[in-house]
Backbone bond lengths (Angstrom), bond angles and torsions (degrees), N, CA, C in turn:
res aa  C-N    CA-C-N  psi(-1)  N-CA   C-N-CA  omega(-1)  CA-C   N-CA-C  phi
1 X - - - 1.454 - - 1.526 109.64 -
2 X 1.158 104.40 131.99 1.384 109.46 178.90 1.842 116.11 -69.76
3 X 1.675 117.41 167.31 1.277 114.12 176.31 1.621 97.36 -128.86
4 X 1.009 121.95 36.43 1.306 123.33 147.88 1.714 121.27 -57.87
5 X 0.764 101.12 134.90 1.570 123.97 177.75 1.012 103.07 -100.39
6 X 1.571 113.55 175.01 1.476 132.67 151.92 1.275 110.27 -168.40
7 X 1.497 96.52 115.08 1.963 104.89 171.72 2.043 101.98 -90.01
8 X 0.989 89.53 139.83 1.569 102.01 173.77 1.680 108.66 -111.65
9 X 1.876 96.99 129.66 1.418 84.02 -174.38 1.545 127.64 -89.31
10 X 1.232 133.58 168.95 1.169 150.64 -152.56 1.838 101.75 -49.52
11 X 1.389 119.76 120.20 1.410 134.04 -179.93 1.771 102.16 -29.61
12 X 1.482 115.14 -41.33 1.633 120.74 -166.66 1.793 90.65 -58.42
13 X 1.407 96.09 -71.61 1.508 95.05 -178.23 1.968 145.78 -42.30
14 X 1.733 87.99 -28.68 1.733 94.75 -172.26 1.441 99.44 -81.89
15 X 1.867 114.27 -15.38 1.099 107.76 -169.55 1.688 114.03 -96.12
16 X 1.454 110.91 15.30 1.480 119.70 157.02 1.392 108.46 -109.61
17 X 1.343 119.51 -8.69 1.555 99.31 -164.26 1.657 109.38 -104.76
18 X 1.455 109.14 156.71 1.241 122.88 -137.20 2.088 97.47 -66.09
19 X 1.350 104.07 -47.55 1.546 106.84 151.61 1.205 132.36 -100.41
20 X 1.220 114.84 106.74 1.628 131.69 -157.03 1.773 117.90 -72.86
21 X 1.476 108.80 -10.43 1.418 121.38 -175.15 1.120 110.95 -154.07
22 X 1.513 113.71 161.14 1.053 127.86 -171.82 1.773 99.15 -85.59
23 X 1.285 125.04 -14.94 1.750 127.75 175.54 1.021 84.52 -79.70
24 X 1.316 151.87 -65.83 1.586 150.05 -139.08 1.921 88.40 -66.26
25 X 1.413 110.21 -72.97 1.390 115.08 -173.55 1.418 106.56 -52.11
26 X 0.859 140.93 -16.49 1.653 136.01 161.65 1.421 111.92 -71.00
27 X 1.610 104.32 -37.61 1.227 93.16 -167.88 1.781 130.24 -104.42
28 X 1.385 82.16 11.20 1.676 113.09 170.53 1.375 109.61 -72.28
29 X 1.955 98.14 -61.50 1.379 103.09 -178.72 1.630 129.14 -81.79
30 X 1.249 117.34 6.44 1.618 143.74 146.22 1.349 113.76 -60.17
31 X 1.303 133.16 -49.91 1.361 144.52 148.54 1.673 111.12 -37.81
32 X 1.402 128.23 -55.87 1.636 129.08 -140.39 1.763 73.28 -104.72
33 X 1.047 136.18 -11.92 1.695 105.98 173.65 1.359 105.94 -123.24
34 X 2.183 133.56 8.57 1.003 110.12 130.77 1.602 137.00 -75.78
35 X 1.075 125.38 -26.83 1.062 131.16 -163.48 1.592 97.88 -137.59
36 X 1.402 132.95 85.67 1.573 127.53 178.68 1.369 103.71 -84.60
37 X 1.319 159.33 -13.67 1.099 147.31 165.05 1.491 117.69 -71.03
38 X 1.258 101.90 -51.27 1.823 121.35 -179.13 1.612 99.06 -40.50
39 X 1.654 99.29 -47.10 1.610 121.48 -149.58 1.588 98.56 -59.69
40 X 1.365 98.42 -62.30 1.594 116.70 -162.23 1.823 102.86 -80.05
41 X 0.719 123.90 -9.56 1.373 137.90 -173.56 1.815 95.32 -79.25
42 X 1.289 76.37 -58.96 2.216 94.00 -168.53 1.987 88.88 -63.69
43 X 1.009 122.33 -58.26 1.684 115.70 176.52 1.150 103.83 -36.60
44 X 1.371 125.65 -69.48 1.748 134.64 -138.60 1.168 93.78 -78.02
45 X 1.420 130.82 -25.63 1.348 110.88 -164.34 1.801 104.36 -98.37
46 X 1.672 137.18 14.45 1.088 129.73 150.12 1.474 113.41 -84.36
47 X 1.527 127.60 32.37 1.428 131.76 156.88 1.580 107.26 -108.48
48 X 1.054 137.28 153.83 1.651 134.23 117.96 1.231 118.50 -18.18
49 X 1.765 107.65 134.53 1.326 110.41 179.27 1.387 101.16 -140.08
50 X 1.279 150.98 103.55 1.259 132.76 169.26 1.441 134.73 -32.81
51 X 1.696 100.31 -41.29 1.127 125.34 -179.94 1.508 120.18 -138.72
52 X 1.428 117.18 88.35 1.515 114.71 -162.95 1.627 117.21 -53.33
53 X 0.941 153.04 146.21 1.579 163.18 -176.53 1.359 92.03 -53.60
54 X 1.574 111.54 163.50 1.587 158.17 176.16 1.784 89.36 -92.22
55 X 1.312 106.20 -80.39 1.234 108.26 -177.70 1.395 123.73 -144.16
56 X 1.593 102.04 149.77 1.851 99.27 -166.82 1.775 111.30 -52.75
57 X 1.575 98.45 -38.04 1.583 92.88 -173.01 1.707 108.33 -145.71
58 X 1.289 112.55 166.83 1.347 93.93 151.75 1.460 95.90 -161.85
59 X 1.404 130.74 131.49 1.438 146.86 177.59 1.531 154.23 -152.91
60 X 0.954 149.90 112.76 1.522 157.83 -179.16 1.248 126.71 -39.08
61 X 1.198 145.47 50.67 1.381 131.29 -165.43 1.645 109.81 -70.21
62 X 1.657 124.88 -23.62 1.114 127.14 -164.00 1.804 94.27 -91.71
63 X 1.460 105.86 106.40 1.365 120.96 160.39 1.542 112.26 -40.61
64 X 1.156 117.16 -41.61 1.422 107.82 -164.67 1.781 111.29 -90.52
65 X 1.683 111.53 18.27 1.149 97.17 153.10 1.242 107.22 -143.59
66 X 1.128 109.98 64.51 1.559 134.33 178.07 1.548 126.36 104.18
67 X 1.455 115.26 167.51 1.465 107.92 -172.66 1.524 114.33 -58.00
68 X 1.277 110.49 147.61 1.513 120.68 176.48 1.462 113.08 -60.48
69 X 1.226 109.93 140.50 1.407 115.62 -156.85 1.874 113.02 -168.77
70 X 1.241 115.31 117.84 1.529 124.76 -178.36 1.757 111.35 -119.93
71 X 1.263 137.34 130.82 1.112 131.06 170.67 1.585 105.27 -130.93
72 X 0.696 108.91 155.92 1.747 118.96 -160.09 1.906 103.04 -138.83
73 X 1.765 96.89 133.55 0.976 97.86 168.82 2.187 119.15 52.78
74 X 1.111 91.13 32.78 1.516 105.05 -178.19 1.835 113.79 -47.84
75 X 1.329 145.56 127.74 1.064 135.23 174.86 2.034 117.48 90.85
76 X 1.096 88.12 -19.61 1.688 96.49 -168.30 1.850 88.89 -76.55
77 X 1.219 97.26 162.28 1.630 111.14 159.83 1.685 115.25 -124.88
78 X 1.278 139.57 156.53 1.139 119.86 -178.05 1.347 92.79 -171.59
79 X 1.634 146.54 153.08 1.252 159.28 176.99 1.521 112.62 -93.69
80 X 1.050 167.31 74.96 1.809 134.24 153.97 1.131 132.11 4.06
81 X 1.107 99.49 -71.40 1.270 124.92 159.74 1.623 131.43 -18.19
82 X 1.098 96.15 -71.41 1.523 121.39 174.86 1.299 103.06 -63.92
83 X 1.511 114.77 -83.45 1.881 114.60 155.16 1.399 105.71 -8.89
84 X 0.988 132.34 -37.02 1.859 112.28 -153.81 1.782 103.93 -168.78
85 X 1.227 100.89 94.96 1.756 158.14 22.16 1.856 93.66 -112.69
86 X 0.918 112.80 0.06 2.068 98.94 -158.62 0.784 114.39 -58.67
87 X 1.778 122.60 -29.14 1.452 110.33 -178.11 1.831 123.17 -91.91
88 X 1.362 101.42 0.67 1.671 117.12 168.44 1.201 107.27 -101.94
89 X 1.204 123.05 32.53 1.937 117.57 157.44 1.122 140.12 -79.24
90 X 1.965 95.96 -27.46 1.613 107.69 179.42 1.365 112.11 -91.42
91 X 1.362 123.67 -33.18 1.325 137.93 171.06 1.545 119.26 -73.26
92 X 1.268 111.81 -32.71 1.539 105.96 -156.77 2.000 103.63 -150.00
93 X 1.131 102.21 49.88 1.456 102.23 -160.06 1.664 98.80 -109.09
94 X 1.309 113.88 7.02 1.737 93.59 154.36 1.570 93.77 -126.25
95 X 1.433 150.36 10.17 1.124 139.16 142.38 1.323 128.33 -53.38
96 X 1.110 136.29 130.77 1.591 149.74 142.68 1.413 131.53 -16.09
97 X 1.232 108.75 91.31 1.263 108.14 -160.59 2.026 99.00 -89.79
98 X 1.152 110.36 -15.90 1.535 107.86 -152.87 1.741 92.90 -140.89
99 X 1.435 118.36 128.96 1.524 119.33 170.50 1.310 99.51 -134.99
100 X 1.787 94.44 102.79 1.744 104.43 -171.40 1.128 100.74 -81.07
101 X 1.617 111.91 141.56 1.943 105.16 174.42 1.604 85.84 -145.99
102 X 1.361 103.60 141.53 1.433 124.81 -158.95 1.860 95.51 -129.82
103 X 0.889 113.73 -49.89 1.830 107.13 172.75 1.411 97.96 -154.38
104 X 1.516 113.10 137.99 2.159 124.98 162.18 1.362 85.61 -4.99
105 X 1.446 113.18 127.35 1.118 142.86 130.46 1.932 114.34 95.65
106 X 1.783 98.24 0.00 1.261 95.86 -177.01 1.939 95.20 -113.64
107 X 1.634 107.24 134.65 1.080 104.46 155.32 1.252 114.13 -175.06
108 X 1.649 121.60 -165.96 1.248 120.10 -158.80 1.598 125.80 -153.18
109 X 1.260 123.91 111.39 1.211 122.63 -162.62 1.869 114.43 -89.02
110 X 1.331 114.57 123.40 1.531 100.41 171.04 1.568 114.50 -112.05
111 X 1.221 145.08 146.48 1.322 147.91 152.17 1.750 117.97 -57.85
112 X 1.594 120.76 117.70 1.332 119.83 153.64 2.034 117.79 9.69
113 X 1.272 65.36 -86.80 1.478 81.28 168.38 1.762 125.58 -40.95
114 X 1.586 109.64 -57.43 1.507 87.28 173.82 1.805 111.59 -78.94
115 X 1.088 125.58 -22.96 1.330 107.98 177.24 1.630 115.43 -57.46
116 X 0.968 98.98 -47.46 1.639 115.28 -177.51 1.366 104.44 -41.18
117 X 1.737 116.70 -29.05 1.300 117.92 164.14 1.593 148.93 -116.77
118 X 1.595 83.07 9.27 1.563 121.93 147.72 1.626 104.88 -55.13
119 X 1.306 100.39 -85.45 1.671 113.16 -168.29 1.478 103.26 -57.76
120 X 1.269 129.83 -12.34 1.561 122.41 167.98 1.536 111.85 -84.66
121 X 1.074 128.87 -28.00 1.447 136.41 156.55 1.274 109.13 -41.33
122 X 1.283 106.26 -54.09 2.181 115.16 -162.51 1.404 105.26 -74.93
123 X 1.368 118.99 -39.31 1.298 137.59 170.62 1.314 107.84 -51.71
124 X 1.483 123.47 -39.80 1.375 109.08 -177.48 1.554 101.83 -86.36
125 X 1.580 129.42 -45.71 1.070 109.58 163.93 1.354 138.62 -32.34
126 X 1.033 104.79 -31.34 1.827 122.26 -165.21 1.739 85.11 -90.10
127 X 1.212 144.05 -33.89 1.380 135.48 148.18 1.027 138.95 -36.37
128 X 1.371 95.83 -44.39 1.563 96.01 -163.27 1.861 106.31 -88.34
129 X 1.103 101.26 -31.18 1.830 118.61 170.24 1.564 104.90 -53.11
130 X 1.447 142.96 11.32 1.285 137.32 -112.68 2.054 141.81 -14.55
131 X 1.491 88.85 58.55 1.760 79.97 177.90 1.374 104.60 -83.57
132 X 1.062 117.34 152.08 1.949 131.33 -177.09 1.594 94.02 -138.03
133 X 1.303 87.09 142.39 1.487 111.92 155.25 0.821 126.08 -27.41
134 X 2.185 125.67 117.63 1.331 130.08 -179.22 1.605 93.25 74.15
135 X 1.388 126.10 41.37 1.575 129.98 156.84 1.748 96.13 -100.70
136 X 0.879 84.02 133.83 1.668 108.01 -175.86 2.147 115.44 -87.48
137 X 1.058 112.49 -11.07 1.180 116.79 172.79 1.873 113.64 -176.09
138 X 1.163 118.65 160.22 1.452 118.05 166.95 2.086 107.58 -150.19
139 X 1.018 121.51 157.62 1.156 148.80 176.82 1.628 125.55 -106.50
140 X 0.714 143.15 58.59 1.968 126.88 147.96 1.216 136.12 -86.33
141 X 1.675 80.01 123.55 1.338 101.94 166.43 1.391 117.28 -43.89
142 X 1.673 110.67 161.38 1.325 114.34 139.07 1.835 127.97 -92.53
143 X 1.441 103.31 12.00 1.473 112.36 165.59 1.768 99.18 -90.01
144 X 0.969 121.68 -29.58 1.711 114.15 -167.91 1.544 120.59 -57.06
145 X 1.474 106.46 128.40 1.523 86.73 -179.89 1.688 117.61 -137.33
């Protein structure tokens, strides 16, 4: 017999969060390993895409006929950015996109709108450090100044 546990969190919380149960989360991920294309297909497509994908994936797991290899979403184009907040500015730009809660009873509401100018702040940071467009990763320190 196993000694696994399971604490379930507080009713306030499951009833904001995006999977509300532990059946739901079973039964999401019952879904993403019968059908992984269907799965990720049905995700990707509640973003913006400029250019929707060729195909959800395509990949090698068997070493012995070449290096291992996964590509996702091949052909599509799509922003972050834009996805998250840019494209809720015209619609939803004094609504709440984010209710930060850090411990019971502490948290924090922001509007579209100010994130939109949060992440334009970081963006310029992330400029001025020189990241450019189609940079594939960045690093800061907490020595950088």
């Amino acid at each position: 017999m196993s000694d696994l546990k399971l604490y379930s969190p507080a009713e306030s919380f499951s009833a904001d969060a995006h999977i509300k149960s532990l059946d739901e989360y079973r039964s999401e991920y019952d879904r993403s390993i019968a059908d992984p294309d269907a799965f990720w297909a049905e995700k990707a497509s509640e973003y913006h895409w400029f250019k929707k994908w060729d195909k959800v994936r395509e990949y090698n797991y068997d070493v012995r006929k070449g290096p291992g290899s996964i590509k996702w979403f091949e052909g599509g184009q799509t922003n972050i950015a834009y996805n998250c907040p840019d494209r809720h500015l015209d619609t939803a730009e004094n609504r709440p996109p984010l209710l930060g809660r850090n411990e019971p009873g502490e948290q924090r509401e922001i509007s579209y709108n100010e994130l939109h100018q949060e992440v334009s702040k970081f963006s310029n940071v992330l400029k001025s450090r020189g990241v450019k467009k189609g940079g594939s990763g960045f690093h800061l320190s907490a020595n950088d100044s």
